[in-house]
Every structure is written in structure tokens, then in C-alpha cells.
PyMOL Python script that loads the backbone (N, CA, C, O; Angstrom):
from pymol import cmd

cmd.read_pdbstr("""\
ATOM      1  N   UNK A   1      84.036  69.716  83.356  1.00  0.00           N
ATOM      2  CA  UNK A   1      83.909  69.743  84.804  1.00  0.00           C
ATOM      3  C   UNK A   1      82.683  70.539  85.190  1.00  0.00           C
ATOM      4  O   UNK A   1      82.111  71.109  84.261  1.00  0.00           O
ATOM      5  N   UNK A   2      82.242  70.657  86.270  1.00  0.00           N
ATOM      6  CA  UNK A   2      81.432  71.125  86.982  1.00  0.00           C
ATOM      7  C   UNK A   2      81.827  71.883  88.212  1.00  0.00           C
ATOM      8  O   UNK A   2      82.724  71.446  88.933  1.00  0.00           O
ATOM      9  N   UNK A   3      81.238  72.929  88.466  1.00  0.00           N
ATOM     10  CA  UNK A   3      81.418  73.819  89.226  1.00  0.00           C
ATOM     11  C   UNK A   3      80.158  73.876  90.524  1.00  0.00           C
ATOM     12  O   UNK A   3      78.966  74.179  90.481  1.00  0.00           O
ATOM     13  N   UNK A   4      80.989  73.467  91.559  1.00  0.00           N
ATOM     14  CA  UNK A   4      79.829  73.972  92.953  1.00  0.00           C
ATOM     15  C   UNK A   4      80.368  75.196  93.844  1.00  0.00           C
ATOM     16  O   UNK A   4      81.567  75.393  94.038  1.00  0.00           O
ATOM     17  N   UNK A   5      79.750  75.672  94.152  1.00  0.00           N
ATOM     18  CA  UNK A   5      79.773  76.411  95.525  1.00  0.00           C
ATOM     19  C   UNK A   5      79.822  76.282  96.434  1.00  0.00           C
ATOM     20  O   UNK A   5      78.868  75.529  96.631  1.00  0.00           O
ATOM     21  N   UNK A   6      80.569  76.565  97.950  1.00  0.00           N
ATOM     22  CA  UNK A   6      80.122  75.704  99.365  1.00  0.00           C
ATOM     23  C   UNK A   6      80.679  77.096 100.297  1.00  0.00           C
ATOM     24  O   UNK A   6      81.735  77.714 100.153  1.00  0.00           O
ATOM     25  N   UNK A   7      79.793  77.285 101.088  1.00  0.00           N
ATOM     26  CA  UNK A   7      80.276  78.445 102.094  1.00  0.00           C
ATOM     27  C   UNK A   7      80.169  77.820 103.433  1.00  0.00           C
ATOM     28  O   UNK A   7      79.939  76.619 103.583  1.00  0.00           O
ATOM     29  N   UNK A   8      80.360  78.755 104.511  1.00  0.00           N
ATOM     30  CA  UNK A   8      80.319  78.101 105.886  1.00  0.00           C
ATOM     31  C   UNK A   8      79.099  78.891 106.236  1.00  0.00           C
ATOM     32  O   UNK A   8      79.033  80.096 105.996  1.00  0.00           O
ATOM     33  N   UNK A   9      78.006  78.128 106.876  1.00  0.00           N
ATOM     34  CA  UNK A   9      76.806  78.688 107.202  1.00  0.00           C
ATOM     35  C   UNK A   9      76.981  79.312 108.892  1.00  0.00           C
ATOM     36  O   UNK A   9      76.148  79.918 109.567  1.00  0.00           O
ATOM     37  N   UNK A  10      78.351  78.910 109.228  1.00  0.00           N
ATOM     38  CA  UNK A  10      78.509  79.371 110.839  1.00  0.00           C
ATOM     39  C   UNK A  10      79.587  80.611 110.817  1.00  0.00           C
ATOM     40  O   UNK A  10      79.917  81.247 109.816  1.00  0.00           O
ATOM     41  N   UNK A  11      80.011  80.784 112.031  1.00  0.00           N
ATOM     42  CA  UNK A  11      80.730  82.071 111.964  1.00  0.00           C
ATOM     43  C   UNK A  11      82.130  82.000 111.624  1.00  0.00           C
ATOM     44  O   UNK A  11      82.561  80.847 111.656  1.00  0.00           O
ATOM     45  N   UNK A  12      82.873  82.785 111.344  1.00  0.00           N
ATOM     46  CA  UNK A  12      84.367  82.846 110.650  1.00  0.00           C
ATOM     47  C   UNK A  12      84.318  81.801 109.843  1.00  0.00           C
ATOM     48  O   UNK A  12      83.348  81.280 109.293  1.00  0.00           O
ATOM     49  N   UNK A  13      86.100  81.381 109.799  1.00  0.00           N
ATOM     50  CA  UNK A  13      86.257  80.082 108.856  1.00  0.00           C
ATOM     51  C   UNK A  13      86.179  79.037 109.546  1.00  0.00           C
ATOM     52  O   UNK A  13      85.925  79.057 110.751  1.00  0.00           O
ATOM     53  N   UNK A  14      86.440  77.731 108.705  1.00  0.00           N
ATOM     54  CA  UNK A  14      86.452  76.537 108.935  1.00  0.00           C
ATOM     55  C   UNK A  14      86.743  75.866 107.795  1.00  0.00           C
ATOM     56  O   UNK A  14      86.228  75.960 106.681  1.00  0.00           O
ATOM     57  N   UNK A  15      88.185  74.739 108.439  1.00  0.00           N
ATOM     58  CA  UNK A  15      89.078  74.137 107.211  1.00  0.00           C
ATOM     59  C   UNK A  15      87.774  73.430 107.187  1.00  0.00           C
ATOM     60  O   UNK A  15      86.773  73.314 107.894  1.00  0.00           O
ATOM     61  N   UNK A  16      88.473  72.800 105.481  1.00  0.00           N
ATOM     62  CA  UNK A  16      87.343  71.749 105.542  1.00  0.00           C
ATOM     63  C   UNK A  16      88.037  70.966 104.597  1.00  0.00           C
ATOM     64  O   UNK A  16      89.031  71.427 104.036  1.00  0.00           O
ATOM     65  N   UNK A  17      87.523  69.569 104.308  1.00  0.00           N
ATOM     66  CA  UNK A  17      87.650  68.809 103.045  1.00  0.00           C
ATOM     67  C   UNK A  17      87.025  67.745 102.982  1.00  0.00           C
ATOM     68  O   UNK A  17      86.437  67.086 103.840  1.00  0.00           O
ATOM     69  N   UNK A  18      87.285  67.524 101.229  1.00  0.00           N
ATOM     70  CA  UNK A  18      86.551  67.596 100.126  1.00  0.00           C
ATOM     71  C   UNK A  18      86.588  65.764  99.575  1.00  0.00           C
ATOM     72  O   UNK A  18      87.699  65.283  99.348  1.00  0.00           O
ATOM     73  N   UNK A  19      85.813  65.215  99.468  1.00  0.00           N
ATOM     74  CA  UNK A  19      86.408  63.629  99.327  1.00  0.00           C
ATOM     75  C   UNK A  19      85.294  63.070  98.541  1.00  0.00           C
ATOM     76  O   UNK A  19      84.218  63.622  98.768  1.00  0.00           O
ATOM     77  N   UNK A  20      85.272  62.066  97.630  1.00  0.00           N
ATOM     78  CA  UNK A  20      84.128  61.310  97.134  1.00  0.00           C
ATOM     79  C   UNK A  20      84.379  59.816  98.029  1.00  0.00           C
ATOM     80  O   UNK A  20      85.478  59.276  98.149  1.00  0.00           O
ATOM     81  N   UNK A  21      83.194  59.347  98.564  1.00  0.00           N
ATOM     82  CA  UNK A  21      83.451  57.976  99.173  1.00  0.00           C
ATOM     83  C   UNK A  21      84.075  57.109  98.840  1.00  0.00           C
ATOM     84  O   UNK A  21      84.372  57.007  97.650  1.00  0.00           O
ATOM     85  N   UNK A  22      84.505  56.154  99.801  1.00  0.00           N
ATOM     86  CA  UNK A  22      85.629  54.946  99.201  1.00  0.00           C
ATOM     87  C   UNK A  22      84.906  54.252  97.931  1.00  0.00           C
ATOM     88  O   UNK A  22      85.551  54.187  96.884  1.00  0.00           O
ATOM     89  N   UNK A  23      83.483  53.687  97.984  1.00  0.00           N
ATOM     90  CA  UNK A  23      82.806  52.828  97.371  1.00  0.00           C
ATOM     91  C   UNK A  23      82.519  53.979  95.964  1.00  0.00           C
ATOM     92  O   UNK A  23      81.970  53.194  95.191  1.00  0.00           O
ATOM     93  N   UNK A  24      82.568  55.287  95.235  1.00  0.00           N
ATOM     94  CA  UNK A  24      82.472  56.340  94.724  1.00  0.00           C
ATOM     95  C   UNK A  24      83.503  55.948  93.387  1.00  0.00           C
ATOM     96  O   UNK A  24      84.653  56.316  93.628  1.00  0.00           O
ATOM     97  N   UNK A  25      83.331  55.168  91.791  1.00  0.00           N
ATOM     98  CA  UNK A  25      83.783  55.399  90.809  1.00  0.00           C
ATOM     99  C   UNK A  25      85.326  56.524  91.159  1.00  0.00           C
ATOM    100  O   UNK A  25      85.362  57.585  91.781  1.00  0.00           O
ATOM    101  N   UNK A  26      86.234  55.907  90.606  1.00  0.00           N
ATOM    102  CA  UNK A  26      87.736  56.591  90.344  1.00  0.00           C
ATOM    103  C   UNK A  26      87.261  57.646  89.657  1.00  0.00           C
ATOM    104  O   UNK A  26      87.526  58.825  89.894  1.00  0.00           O
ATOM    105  N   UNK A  27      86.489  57.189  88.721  1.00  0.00           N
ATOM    106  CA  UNK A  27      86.001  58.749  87.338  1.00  0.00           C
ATOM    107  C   UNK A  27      85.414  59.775  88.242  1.00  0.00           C
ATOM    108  O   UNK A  27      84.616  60.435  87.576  1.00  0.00           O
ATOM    109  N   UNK A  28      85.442  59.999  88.902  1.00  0.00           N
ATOM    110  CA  UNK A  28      85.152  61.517  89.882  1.00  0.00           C
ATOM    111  C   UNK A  28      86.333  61.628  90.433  1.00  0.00           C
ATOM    112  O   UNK A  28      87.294  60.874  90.585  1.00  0.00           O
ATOM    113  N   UNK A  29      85.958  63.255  90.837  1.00  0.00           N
ATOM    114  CA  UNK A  29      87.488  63.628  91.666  1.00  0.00           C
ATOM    115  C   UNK A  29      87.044  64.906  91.240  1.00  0.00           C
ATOM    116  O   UNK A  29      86.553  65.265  90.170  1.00  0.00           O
ATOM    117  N   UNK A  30      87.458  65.870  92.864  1.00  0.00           N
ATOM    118  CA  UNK A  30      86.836  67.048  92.994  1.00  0.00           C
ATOM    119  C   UNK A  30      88.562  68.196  93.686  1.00  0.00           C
ATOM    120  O   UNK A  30      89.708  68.004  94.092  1.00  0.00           O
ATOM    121  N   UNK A  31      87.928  68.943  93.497  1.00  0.00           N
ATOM    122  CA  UNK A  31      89.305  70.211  93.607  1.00  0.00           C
ATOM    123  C   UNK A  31      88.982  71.474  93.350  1.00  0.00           C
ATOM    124  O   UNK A  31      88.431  72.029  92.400  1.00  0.00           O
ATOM    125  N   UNK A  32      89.646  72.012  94.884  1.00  0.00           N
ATOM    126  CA  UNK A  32      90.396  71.843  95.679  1.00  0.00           C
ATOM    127  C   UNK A  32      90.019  70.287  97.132  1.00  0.00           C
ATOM    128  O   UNK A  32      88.916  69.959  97.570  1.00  0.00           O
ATOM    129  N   UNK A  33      91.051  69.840  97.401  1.00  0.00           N
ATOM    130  CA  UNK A  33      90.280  68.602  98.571  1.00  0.00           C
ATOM    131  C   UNK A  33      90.052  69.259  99.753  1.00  0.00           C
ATOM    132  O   UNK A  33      89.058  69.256 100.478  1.00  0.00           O
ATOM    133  N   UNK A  34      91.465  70.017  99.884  1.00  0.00           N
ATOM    134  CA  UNK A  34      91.017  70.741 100.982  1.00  0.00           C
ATOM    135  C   UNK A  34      91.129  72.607 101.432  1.00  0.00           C
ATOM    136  O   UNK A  34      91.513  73.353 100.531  1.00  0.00           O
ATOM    137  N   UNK A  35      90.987  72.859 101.991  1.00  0.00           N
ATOM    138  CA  UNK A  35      91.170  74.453 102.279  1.00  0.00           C
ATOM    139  C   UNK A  35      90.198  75.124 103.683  1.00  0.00           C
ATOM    140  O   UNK A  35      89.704  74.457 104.591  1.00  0.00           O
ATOM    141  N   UNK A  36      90.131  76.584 103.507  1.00  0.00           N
ATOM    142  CA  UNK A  36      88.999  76.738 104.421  1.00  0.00           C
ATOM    143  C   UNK A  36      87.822  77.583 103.620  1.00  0.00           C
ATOM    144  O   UNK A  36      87.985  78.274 102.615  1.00  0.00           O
ATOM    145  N   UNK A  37      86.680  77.355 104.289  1.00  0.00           N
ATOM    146  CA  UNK A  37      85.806  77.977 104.375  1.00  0.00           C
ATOM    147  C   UNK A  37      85.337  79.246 104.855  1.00  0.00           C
ATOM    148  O   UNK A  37      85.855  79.413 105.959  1.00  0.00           O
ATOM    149  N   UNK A  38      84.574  80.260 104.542  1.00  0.00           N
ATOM    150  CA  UNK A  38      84.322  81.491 104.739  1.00  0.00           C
ATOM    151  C   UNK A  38      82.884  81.721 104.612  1.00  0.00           C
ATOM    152  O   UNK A  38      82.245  80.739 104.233  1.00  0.00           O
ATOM    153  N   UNK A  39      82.243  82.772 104.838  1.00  0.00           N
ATOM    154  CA  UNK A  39      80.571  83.166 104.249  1.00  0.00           C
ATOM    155  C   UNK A  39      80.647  83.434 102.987  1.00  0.00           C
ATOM    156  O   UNK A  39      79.570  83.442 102.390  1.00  0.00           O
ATOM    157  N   UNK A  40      81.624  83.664 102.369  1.00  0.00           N
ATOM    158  CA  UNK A  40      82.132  83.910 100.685  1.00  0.00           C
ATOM    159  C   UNK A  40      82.176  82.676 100.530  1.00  0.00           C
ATOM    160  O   UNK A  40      82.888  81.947 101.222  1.00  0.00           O
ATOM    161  N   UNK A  41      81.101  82.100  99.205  1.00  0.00           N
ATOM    162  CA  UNK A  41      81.483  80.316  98.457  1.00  0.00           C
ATOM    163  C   UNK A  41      82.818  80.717  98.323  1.00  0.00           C
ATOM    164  O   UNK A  41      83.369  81.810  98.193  1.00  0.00           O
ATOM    165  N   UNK A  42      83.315  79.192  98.409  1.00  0.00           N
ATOM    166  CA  UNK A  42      84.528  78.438  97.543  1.00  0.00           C
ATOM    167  C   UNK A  42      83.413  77.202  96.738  1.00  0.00           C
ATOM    168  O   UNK A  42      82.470  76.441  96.951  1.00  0.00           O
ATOM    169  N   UNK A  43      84.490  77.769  95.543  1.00  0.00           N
ATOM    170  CA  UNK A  43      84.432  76.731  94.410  1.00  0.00           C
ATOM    171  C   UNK A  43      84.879  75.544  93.917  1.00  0.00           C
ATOM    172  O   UNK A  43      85.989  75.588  93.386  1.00  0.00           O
ATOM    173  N   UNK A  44      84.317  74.491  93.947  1.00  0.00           N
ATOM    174  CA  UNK A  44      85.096  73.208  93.973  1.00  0.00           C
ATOM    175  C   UNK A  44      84.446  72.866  92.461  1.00  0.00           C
ATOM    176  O   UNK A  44      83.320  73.085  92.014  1.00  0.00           O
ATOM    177  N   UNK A  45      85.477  72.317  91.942  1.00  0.00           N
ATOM    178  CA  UNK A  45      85.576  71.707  90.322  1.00  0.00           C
ATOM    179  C   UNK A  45      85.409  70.317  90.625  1.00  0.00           C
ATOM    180  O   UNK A  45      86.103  69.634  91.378  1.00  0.00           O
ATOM    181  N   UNK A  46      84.120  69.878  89.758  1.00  0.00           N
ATOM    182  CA  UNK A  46      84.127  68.173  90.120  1.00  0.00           C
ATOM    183  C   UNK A  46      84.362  68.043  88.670  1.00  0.00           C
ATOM    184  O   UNK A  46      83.974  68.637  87.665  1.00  0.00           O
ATOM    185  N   UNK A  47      85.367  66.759  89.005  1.00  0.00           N
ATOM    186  CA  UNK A  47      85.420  66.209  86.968  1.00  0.00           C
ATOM    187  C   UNK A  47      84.849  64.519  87.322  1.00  0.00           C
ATOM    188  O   UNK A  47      84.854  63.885  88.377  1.00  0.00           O
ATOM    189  N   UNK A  48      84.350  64.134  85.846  1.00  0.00           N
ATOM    190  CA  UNK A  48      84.121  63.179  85.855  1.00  0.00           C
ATOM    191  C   UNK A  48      84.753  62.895  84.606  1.00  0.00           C
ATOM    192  O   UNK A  48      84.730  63.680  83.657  1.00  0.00           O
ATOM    193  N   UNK A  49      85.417  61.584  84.592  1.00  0.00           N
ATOM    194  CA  UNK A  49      86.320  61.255  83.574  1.00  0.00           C
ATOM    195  C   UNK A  49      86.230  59.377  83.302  1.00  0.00           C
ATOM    196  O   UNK A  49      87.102  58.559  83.594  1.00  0.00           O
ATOM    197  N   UNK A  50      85.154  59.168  82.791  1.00  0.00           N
ATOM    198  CA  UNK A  50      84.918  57.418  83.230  1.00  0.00           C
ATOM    199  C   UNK A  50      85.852  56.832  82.670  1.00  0.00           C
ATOM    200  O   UNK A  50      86.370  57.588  81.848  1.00  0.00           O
ATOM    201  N   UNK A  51      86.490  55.520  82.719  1.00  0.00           N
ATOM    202  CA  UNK A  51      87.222  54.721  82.090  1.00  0.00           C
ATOM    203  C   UNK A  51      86.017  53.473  81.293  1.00  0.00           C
ATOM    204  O   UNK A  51      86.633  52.514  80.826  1.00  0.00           O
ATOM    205  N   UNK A  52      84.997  53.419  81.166  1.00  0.00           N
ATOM    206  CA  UNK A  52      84.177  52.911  79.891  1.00  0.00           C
ATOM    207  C   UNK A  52      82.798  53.470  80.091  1.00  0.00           C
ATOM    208  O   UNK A  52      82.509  54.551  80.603  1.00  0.00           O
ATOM    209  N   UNK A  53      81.873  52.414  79.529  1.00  0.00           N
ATOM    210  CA  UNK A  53      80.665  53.339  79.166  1.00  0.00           C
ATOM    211  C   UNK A  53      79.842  53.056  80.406  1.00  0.00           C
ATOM    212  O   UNK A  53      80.190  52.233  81.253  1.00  0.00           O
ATOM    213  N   UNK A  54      78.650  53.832  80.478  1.00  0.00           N
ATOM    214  CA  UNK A  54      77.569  53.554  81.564  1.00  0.00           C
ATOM    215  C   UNK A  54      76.997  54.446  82.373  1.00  0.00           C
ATOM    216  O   UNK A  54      76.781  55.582  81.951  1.00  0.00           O
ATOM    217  N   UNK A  55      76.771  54.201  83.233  1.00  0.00           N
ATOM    218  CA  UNK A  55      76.038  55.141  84.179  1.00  0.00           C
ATOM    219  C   UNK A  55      77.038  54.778  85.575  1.00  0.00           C
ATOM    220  O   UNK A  55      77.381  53.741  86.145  1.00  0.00           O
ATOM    221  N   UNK A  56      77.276  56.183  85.759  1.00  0.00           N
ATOM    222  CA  UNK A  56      77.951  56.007  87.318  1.00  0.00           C
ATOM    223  C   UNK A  56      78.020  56.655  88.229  1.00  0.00           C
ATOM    224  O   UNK A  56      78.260  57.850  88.059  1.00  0.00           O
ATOM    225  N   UNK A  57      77.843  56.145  89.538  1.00  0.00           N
ATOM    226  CA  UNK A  57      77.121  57.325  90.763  1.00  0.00           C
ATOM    227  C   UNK A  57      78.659  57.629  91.515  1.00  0.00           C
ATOM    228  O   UNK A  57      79.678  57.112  91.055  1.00  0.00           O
ATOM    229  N   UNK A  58      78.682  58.284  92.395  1.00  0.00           N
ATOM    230  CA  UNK A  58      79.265  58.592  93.473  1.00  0.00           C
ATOM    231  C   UNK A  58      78.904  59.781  94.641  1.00  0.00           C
ATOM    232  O   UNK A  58      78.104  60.709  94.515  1.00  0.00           O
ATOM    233  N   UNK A  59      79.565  59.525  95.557  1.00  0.00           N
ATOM    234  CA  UNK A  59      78.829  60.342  96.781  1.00  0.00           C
ATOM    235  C   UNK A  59      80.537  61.454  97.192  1.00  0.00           C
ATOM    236  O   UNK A  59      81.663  61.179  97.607  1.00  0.00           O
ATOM    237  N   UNK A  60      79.799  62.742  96.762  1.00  0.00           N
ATOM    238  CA  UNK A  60      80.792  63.773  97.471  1.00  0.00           C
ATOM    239  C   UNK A  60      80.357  64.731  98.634  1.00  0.00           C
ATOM    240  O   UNK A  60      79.408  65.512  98.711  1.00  0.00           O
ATOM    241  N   UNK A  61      81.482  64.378  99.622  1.00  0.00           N
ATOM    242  CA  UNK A  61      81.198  64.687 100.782  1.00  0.00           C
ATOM    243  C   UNK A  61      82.370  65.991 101.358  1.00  0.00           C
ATOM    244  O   UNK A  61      83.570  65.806 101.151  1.00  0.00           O
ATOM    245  N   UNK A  62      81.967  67.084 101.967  1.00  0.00           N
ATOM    246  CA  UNK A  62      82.197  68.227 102.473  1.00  0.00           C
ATOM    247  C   UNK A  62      82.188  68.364 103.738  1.00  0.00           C
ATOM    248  O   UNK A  62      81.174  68.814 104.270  1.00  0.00           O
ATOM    249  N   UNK A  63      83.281  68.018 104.487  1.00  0.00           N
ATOM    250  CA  UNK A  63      83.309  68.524 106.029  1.00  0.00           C
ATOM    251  C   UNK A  63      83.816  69.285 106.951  1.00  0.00           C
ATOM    252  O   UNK A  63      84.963  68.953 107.253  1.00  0.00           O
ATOM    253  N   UNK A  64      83.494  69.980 107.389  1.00  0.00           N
ATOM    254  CA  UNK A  64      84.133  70.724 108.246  1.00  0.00           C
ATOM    255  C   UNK A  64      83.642  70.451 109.877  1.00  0.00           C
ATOM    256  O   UNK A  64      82.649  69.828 110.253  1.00  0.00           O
ATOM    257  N   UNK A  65      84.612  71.087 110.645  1.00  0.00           N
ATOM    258  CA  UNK A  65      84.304  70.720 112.469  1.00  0.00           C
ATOM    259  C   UNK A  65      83.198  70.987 112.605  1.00  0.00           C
ATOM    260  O   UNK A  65      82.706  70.329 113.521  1.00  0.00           O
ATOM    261  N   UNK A  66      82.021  72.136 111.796  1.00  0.00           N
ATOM    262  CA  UNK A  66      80.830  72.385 112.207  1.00  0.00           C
ATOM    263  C   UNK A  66      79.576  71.067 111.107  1.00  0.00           C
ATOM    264  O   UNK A  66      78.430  70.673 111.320  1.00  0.00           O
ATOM    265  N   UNK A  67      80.289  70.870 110.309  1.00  0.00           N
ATOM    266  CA  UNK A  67      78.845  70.412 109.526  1.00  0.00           C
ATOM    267  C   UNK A  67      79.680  69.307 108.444  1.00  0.00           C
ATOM    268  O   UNK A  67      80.882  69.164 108.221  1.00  0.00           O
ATOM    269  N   UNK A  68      78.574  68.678 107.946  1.00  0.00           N
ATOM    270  CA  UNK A  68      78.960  67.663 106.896  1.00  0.00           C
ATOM    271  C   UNK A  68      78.155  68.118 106.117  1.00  0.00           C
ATOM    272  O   UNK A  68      77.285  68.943 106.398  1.00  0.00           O
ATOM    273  N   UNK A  69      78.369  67.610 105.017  1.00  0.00           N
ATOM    274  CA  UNK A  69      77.222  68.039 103.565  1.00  0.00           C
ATOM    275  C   UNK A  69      77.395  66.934 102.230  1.00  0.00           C
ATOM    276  O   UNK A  69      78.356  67.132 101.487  1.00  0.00           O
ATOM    277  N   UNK A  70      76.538  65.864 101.952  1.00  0.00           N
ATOM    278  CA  UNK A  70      76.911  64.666 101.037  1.00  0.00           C
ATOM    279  C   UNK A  70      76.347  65.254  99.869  1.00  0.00           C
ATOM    280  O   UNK A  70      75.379  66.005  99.995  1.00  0.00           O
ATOM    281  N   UNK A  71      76.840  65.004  98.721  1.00  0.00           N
ATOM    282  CA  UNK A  71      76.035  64.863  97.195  1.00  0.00           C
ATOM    283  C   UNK A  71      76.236  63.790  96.627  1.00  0.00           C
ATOM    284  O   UNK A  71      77.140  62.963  96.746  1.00  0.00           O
ATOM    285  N   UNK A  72      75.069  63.849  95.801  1.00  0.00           N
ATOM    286  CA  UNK A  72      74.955  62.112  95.372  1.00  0.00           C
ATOM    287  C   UNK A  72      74.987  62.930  93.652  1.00  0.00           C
ATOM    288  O   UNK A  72      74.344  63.958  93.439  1.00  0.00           O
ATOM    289  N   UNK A  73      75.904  62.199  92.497  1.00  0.00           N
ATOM    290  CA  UNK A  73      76.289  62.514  91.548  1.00  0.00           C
ATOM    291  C   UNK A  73      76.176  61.233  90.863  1.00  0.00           C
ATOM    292  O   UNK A  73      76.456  60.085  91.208  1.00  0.00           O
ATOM    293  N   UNK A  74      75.538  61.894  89.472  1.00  0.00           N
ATOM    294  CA  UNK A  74      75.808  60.952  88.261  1.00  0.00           C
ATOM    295  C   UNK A  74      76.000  60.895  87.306  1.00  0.00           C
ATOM    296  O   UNK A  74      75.099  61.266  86.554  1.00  0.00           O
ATOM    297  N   UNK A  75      77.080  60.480  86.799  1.00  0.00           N
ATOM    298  CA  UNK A  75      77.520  60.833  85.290  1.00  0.00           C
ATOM    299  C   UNK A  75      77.589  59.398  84.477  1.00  0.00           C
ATOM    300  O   UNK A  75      77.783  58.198  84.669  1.00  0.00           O
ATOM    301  N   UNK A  76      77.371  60.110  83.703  1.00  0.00           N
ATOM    302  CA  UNK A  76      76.765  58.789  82.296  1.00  0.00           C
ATOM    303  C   UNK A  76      77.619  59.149  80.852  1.00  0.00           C
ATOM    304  O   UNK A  76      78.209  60.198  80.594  1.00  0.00           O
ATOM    305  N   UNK A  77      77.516  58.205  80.196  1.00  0.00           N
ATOM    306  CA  UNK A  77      78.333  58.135  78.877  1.00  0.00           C
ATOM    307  C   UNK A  77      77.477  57.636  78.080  1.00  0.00           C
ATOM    308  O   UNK A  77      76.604  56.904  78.547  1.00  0.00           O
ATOM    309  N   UNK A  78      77.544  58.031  76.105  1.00  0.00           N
ATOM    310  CA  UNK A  78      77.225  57.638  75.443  1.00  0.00           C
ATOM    311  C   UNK A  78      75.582  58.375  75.604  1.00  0.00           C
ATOM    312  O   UNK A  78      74.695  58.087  74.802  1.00  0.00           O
TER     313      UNK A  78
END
""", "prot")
cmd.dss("prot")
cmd.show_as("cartoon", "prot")
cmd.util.cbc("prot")
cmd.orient("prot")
């Protein structure tokens, strides 16, 4: 797995969550989905786990009432 960071760049908290797009490979999947945010990161664990070989993208997306934030990810096999 992989490890990110994500804080709230605005004031106090803010729930937020955590999703890879509909069109986004099953072989991703990130955790925690949801919770809140603080000026202290939270850590979200992305796994990628493919079911065959190749190259495969997906888009993980972070939202909260103040902001959105997309990543574009790719994990490959072999």
C-alpha cells in the first residue's frame, strides 16, 4: 500500500471523503473513506491489488464542503 497525507488548508475541521471514480479499476481502494479533517494530515492507505496483468489508472478524489482534491494513479504489474 501506499501512504498519503491530506490536511484541511481552511479553518477547524471538515468531514470529508475519500472515493476513486466510478470509471477507476476495482484494484484500487483507499482507507479510511471517510472521517474529518484537521491542519494535522490524516493518512489515507491506497492499495492497489489488480486482478491480471497491465497497466492501470484510476482517479482518487478527496472532498470536503470547502475543497476537492483529484489524483490520478497508476499501478502496473509484471
Amino acid at each position: 500500500f501506499h501512504e498519503l497525507s491530506v490536511k484541511n488548508d481552511y479553518m477547524g475541521f471538515a468531514d470529508f471523503r475519500a472515493a476513486f471514480t466510478s470509471d477507476s479499476p476495482a484494484a484500487f481502494s483507499v482507507d479510511p473513506s471517510e472521517g474529518a479533517l484537521s491542519k494535522d494530515p490524516t493518512t489515507l492507505q491506497v492499495r492497489f491489488r489488480p486482478d491480471g496483468m497491465g497497466v492501470f489508472e484510476g482517479y482518487l478524489v478527496v472532498e470536503t464542503e470547502d475543497f476537492k482534491k483529484t489524483w490520478k494513479l497508476i499501478g502496473t504489474t509484471g
